[in-house]
Steps between C-alpha positions, in 0.01 A plus 500: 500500500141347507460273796290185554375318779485168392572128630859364536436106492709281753446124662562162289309344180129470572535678868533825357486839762526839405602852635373827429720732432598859312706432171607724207258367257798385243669326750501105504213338651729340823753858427602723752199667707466849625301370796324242620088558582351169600437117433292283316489146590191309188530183710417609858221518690295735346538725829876529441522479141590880530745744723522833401659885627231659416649868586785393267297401238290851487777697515627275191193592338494876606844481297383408183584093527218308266422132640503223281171289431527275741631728785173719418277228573710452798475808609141507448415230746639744800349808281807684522531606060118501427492434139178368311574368187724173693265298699 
């Protein structure tokens, strides 16, 4: 089973939030979740745009679990998955 952490999109039409979470990568993009690793708010306050378990996230990682695009970039602002080709 190859495993994703990606973004699960909730909230209403134009007001749109979004949590992190641990999918199987063939799974629907608002599917069933293995768990879930954090928040991601684009309209806050830049301050708490983003909530994340950290611990949970690295031992994700440790597992084999790829981040998306976006949740790489994400990730890259806290400097938890340090990868240099996304800015």
């Amino acid at each position: 089973m190859s495993v994703k952490i990606r973004l699960k999109r909730f909230g209403t039409k134009k007001r749109p939030y979004y949590r992190i979470v641990v999918m199987d990568s063939r799974a629907p993009r608002d599917g069933r979740t293995l768990e879930e690793v954090g928040l991601y708010h684009p309209i806050e306050a830049e301050d708490k745009q983003v909530v994340l378990k950290e611990d949970r996230i690295k031992e994700w990682i440790g597992k084999g679990a790829q981040p998306t695009a976006t949740v790489k970039k994400l990730l890259n602002r806290r400097e938890i998955f340090i990868d240099r080709s996304v800015s």
